[in-house]
PyMOL commands that place a pseudoatom at each C-alpha (Angstrom):
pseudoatom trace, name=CA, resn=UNK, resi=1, chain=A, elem=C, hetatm=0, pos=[0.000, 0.000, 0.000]
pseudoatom trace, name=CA, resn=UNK, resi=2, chain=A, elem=C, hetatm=0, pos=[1.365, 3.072, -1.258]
pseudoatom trace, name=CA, resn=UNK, resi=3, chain=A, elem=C, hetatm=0, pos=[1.437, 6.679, 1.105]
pseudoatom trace, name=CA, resn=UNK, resi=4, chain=A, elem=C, hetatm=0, pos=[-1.509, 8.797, 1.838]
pseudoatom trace, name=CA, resn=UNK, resi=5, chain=A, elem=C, hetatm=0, pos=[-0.545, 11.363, -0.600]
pseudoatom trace, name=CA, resn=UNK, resi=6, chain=A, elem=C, hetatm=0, pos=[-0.207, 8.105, -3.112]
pseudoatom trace, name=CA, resn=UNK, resi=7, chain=A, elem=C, hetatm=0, pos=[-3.350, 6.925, -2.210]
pseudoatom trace, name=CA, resn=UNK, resi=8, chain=A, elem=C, hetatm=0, pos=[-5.313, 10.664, -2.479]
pseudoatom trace, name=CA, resn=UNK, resi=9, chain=A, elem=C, hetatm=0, pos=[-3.799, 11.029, -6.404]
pseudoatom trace, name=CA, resn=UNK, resi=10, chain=A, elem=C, hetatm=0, pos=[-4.842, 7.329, -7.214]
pseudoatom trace, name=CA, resn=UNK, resi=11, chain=A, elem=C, hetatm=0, pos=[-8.514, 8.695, -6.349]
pseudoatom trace, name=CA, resn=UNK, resi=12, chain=A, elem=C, hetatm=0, pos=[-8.604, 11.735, -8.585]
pseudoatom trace, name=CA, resn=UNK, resi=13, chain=A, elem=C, hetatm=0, pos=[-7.063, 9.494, -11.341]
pseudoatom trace, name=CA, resn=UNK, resi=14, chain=A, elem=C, hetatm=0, pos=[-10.322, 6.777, -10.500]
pseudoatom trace, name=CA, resn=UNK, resi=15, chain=A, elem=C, hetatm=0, pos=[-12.495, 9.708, -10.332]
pseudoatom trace, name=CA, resn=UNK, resi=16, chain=A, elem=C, hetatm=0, pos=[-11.286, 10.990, -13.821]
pseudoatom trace, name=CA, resn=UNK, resi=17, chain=A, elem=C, hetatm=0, pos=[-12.345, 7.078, -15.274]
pseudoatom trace, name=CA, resn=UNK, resi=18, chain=A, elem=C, hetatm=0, pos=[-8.496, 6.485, -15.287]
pseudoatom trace, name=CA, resn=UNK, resi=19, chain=A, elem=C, hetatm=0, pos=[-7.219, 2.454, -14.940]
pseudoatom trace, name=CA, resn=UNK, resi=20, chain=A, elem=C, hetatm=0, pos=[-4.932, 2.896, -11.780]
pseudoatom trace, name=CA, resn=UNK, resi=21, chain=A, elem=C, hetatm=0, pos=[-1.596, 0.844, -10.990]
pseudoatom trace, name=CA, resn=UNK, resi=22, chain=A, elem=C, hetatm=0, pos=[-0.621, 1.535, -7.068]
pseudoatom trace, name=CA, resn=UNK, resi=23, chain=A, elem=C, hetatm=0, pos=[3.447, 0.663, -6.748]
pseudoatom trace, name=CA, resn=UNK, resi=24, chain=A, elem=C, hetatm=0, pos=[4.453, -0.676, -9.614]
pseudoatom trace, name=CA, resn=UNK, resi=25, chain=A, elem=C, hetatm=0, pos=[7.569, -2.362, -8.872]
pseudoatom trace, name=CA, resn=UNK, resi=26, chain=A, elem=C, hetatm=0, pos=[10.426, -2.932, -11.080]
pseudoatom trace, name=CA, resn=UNK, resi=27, chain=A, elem=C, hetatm=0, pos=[13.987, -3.893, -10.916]
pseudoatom trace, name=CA, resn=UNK, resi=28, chain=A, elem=C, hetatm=0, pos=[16.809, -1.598, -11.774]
pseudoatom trace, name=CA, resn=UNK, resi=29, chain=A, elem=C, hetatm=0, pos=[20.231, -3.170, -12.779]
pseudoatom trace, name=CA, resn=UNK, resi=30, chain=A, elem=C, hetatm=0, pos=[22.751, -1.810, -11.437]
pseudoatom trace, name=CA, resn=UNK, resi=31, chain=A, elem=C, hetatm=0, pos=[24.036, -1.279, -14.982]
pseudoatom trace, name=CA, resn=UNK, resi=32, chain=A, elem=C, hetatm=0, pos=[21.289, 0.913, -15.494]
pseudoatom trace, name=CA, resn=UNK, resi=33, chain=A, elem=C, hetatm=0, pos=[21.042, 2.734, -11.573]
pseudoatom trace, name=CA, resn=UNK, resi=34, chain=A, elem=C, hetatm=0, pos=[24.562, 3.743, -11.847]
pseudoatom trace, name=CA, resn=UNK, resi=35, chain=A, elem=C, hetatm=0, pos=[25.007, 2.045, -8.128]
pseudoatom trace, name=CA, resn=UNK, resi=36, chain=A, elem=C, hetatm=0, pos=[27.363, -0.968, -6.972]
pseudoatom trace, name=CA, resn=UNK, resi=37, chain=A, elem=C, hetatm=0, pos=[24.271, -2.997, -6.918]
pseudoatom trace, name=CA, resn=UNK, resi=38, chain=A, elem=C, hetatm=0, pos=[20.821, -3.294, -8.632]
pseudoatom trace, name=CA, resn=UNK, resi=39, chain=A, elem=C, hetatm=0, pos=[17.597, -2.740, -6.638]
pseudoatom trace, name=CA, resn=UNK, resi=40, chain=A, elem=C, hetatm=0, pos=[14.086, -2.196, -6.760]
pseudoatom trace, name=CA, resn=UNK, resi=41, chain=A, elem=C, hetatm=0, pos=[12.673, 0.852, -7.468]
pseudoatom trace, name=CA, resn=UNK, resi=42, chain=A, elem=C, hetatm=0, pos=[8.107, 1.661, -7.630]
pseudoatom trace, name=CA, resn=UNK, resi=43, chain=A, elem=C, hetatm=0, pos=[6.432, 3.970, -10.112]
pseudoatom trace, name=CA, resn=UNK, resi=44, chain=A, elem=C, hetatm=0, pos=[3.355, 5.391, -7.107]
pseudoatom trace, name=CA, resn=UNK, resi=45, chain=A, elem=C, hetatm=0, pos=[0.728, 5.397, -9.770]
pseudoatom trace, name=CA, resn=UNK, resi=46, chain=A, elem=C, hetatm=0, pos=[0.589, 4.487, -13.400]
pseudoatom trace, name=CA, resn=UNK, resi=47, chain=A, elem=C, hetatm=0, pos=[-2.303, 5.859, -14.791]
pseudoatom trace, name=CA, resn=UNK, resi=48, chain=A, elem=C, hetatm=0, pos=[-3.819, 4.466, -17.944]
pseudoatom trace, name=CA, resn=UNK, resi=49, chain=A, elem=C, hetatm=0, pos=[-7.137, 5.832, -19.644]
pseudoatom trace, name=CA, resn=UNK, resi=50, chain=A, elem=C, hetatm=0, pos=[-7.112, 4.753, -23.361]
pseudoatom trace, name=CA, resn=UNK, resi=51, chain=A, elem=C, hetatm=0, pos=[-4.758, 7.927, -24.926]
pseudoatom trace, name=CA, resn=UNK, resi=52, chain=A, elem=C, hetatm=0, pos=[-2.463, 8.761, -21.873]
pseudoatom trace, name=CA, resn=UNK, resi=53, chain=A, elem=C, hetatm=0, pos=[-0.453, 6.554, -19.812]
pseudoatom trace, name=CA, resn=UNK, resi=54, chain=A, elem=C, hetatm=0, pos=[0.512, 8.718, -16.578]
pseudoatom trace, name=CA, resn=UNK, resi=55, chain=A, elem=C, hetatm=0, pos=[3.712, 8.423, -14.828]
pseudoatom trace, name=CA, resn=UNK, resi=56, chain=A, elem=C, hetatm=0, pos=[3.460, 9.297, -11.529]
pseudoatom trace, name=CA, resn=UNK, resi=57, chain=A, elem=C, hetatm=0, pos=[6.586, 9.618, -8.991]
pseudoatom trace, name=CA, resn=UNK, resi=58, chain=A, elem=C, hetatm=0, pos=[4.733, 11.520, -5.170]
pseudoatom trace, name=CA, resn=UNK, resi=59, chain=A, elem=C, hetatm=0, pos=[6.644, 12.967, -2.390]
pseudoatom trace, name=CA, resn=UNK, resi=60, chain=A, elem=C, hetatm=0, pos=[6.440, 15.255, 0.267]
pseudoatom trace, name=CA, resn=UNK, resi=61, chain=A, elem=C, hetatm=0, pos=[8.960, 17.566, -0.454]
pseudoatom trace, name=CA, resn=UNK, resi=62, chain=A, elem=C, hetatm=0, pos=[12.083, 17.735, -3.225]
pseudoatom trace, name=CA, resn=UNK, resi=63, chain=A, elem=C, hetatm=0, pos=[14.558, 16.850, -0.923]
pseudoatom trace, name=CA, resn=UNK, resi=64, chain=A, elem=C, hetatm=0, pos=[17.368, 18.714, 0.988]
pseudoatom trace, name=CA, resn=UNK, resi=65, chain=A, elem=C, hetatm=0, pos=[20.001, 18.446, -1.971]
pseudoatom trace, name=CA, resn=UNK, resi=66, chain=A, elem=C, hetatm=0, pos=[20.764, 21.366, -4.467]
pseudoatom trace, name=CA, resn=UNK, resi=67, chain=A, elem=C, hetatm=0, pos=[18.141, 21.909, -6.943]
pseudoatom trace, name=CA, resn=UNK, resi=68, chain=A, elem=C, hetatm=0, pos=[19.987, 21.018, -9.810]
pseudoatom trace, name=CA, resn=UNK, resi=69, chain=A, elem=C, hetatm=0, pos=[20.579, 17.563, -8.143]
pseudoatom trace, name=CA, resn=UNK, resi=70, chain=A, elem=C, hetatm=0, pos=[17.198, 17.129, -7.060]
pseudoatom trace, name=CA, resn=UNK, resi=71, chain=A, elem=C, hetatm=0, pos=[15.599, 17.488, -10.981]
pseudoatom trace, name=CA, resn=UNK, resi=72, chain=A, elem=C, hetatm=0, pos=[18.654, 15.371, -12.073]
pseudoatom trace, name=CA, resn=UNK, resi=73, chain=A, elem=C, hetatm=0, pos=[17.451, 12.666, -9.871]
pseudoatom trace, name=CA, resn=UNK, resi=74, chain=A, elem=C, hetatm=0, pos=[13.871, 12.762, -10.788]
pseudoatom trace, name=CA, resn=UNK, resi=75, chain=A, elem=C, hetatm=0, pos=[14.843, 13.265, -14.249]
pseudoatom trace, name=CA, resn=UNK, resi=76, chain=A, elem=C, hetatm=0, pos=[17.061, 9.834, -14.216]
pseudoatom trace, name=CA, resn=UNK, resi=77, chain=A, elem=C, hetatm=0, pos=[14.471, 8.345, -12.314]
pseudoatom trace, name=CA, resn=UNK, resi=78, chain=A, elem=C, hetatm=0, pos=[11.841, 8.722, -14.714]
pseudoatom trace, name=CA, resn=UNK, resi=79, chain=A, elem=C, hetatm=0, pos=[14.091, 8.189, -17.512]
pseudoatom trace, name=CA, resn=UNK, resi=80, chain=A, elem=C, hetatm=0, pos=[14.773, 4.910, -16.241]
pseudoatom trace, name=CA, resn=UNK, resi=81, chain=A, elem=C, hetatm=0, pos=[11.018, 3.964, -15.329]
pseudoatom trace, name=CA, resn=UNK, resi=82, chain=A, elem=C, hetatm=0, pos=[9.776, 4.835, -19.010]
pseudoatom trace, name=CA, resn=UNK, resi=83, chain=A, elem=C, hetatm=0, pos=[12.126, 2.575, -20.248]
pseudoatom trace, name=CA, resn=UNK, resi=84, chain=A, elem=C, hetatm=0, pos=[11.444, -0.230, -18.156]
pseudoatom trace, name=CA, resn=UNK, resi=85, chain=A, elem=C, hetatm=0, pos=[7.689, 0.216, -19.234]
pseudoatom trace, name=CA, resn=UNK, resi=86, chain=A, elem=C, hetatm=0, pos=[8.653, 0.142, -22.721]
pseudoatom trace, name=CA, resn=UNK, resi=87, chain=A, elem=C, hetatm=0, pos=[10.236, -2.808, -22.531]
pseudoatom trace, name=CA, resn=UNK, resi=88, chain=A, elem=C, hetatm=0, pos=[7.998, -4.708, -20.174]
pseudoatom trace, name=CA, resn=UNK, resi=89, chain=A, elem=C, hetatm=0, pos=[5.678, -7.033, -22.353]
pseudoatom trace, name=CA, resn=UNK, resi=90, chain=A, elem=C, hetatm=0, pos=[2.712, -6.747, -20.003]
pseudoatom trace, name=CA, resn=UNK, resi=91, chain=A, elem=C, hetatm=0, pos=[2.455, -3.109, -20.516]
pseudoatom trace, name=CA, resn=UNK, resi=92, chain=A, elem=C, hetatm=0, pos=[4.690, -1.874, -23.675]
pseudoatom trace, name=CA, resn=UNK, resi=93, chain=A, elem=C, hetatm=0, pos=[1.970, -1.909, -25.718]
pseudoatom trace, name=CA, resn=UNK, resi=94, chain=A, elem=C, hetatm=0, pos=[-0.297, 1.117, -23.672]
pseudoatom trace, name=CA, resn=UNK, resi=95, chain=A, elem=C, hetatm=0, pos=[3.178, 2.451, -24.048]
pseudoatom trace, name=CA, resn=UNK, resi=96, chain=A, elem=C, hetatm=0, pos=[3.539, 2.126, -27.689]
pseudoatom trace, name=CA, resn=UNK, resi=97, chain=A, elem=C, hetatm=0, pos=[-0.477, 3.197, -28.373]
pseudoatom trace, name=CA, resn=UNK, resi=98, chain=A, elem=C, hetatm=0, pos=[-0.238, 6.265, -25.859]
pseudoatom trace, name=CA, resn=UNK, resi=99, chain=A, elem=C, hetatm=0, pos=[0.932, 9.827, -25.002]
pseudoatom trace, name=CA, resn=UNK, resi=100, chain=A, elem=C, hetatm=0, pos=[3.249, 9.052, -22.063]
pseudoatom trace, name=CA, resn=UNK, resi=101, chain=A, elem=C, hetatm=0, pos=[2.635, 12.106, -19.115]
pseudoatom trace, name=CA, resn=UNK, resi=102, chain=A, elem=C, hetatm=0, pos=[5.517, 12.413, -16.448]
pseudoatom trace, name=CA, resn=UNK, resi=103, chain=A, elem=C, hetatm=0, pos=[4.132, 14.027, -13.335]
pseudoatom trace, name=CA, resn=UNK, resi=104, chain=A, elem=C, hetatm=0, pos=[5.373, 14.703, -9.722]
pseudoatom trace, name=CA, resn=UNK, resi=105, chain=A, elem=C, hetatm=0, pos=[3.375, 15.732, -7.366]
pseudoatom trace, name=CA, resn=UNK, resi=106, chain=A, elem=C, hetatm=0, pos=[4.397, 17.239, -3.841]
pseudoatom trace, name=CA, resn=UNK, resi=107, chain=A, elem=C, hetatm=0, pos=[2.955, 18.263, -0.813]
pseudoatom trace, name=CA, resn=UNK, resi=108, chain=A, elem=C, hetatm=0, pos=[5.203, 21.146, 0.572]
pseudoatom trace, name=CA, resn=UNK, resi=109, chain=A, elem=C, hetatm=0, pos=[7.000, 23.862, -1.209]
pseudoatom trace, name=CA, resn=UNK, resi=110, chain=A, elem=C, hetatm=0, pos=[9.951, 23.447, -3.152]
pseudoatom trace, name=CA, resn=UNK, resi=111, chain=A, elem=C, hetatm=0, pos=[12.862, 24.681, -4.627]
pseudoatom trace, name=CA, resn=UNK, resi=112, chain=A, elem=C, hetatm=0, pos=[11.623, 26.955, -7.494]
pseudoatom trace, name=CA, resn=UNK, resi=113, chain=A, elem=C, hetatm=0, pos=[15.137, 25.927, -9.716]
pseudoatom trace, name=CA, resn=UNK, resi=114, chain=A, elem=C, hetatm=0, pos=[14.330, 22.135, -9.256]
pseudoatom trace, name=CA, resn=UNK, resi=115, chain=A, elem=C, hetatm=0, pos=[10.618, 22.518, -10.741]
pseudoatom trace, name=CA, resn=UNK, resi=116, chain=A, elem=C, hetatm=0, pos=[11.658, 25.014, -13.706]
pseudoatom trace, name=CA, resn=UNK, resi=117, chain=A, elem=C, hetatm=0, pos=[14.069, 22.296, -14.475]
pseudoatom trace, name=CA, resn=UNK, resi=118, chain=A, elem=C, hetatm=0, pos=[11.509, 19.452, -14.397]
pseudoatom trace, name=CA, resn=UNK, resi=119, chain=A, elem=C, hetatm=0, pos=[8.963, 21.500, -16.502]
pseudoatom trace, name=CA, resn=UNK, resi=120, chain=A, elem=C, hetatm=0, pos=[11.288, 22.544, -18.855]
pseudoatom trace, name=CA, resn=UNK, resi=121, chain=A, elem=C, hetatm=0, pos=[12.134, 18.541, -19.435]
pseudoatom trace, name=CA, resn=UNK, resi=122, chain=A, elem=C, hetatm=0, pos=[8.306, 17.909, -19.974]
pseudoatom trace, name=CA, resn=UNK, resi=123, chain=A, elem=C, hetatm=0, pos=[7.651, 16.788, -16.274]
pseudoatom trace, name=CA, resn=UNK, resi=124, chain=A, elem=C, hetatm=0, pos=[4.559, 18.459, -15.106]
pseudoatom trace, name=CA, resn=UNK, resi=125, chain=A, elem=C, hetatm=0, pos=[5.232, 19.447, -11.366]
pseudoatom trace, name=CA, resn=UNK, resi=126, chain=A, elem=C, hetatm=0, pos=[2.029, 19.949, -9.372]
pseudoatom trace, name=CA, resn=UNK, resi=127, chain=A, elem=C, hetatm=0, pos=[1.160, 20.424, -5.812]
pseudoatom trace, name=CA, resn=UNK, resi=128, chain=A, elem=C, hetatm=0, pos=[-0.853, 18.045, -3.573]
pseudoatom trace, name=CA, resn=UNK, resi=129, chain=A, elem=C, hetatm=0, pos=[-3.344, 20.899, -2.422]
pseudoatom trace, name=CA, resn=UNK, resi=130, chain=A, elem=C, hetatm=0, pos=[-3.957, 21.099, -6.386]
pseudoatom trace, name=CA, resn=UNK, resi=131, chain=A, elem=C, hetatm=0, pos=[-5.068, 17.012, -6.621]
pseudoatom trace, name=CA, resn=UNK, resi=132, chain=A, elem=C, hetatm=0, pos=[-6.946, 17.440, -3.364]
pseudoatom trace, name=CA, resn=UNK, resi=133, chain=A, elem=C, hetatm=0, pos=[-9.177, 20.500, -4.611]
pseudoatom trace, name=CA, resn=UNK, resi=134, chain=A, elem=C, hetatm=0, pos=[-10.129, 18.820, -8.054]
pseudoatom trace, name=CA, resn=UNK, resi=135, chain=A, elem=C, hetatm=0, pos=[-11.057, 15.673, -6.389]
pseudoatom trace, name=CA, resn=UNK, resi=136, chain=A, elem=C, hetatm=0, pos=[-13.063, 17.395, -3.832]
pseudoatom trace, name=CA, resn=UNK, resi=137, chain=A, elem=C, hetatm=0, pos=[-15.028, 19.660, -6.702]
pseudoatom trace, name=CA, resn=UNK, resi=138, chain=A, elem=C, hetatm=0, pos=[-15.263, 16.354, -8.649]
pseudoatom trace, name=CA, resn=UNK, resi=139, chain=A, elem=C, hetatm=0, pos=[-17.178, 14.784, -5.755]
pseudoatom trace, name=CA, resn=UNK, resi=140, chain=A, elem=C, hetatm=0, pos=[-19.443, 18.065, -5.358]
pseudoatom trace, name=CA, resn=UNK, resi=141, chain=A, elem=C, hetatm=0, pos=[-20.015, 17.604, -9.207]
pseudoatom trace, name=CA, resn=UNK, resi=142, chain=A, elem=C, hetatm=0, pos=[-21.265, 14.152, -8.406]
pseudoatom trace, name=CA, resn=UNK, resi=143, chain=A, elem=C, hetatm=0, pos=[-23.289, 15.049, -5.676]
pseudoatom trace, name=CA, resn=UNK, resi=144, chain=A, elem=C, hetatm=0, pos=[-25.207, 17.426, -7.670]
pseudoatom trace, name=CA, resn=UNK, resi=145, chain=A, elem=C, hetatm=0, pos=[-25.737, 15.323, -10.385]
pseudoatom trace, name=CA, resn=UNK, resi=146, chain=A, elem=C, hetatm=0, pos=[-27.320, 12.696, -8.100]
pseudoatom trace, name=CA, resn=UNK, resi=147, chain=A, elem=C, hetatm=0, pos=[-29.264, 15.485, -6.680]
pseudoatom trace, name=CA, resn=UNK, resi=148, chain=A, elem=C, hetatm=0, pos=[-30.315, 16.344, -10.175]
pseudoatom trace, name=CA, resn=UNK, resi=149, chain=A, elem=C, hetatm=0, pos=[-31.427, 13.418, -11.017]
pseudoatom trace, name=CA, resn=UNK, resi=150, chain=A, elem=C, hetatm=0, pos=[-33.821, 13.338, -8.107]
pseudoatom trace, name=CA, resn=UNK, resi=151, chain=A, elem=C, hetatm=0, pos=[-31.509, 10.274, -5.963]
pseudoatom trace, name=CA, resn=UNK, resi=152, chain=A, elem=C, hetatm=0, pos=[-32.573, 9.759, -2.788]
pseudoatom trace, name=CA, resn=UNK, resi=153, chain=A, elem=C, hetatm=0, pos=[-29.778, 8.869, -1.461]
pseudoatom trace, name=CA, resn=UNK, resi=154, chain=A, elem=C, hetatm=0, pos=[-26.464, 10.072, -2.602]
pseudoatom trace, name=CA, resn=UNK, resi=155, chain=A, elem=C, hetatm=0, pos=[-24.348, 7.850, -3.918]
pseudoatom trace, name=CA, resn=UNK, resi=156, chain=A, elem=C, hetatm=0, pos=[-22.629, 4.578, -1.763]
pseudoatom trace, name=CA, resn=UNK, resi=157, chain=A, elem=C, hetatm=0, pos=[-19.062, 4.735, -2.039]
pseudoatom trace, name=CA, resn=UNK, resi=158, chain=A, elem=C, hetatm=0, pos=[-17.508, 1.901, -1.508]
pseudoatom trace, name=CA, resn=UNK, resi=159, chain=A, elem=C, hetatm=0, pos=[-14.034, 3.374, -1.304]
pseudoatom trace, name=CA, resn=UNK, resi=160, chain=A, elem=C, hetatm=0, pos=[-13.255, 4.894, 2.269]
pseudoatom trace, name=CA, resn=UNK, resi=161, chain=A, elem=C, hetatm=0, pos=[-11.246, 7.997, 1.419]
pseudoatom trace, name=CA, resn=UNK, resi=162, chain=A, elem=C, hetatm=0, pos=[-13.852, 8.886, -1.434]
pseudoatom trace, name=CA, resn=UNK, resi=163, chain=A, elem=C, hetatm=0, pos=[-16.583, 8.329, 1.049]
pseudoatom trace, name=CA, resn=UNK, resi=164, chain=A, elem=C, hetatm=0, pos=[-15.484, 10.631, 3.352]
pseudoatom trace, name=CA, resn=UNK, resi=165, chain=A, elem=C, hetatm=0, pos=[-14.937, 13.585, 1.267]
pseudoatom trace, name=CA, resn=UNK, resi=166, chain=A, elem=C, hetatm=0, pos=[-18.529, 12.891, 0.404]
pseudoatom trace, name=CA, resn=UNK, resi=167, chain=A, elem=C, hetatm=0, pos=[-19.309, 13.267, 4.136]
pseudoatom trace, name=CA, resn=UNK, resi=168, chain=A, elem=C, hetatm=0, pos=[-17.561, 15.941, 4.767]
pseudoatom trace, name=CA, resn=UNK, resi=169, chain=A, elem=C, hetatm=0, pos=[-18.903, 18.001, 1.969]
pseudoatom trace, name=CA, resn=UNK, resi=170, chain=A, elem=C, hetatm=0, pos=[-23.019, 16.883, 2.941]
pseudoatom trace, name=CA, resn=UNK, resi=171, chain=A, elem=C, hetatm=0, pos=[-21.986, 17.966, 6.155]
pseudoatom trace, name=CA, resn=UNK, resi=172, chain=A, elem=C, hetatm=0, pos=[-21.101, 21.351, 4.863]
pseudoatom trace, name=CA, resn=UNK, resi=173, chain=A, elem=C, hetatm=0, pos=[-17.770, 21.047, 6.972]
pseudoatom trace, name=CA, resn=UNK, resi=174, chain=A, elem=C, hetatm=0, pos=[-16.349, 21.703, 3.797]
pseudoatom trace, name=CA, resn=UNK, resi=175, chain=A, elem=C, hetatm=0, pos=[-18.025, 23.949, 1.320]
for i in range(1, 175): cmd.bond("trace and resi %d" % i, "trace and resi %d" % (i + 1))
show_as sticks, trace
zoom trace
């Protein structure tokens, strides 16, 4: 099970009829990391819906490092994670048939350099509070059109995260 923030951009992606791949694990040679040995590394979502296939690397913050080494990192990192898709038999061909998005999404503020160097590599850098508003106004949109349509009750949800931002905007705690 992937982090709370992991989990909360997984949801918008459901919400927006995406296919959704929590930790997708792959191995890294050490050829390929660069380090003394291979290892492991996750994509936190992979997002499929039928034209785009969405790369998704979440974290809290950018890290303590220089800038420059920060987007280097990510950079590599997804580098080495489209690859790995492309070449991976079970998936290669929503690879081949797809508009591949790199995105990073992070809770706290960051280094300005490290996200003007992302964005000007094609990574699109957006903030948590961003992912958490849309999926919020996408659940309001949903409530409305159940109420619309004259629903009794509003929708069951049977995921717990989803359900709860339902609650908490019926309850008017948030509006």
């Amino acid at each position: 099970m992937g982090s709370w923030i992991e989990e909360i951009v997984a949801r918008r992606y459901q919400k927006l009829g995406f296919f959704v791949i929590m930790d997708y694990k792959f191995f890294v040679p050490r050829e390929i990391s660069g380090k003394k040995v291979g290892g492991w590394s996750d994509i936190d979502v992979l997002a499929y819906n039928g034209e785009e296939l969405h790369v998704v690397q979440c974290k809290q913050f950018l890290g303590m490092k220089k800038a420059e080494n920060v987007a280097r990192d990510i950079l590599r990192w997804f580098e080495i994670a489209v690859n790995h898709i492309e070449g991976d038999a079970k998936i290669r061909e929503l690879a081949r048939h797809s508009r591949i998005v790199k995105r990073v999404v992070i809770q706290f503020p960051h280094p300005k350099r490290a996200v003007e160097m992302l964005r000007s590599h094609g990574v699109e850098v957006v903030l948590l509070r961003e992912v958490i508003k849309e999926l919020i106004d996408l659940a309001k949109k949903e409530i409305e059109g159940y109420r619309k349509e004259g629903r009794g009750r509003i929708g069951k949800e049977d995921d717990v995260l989803l359900a709860f931002i339902r609650e908490l905007i019926l309850s008017r705690i948030i509006s």
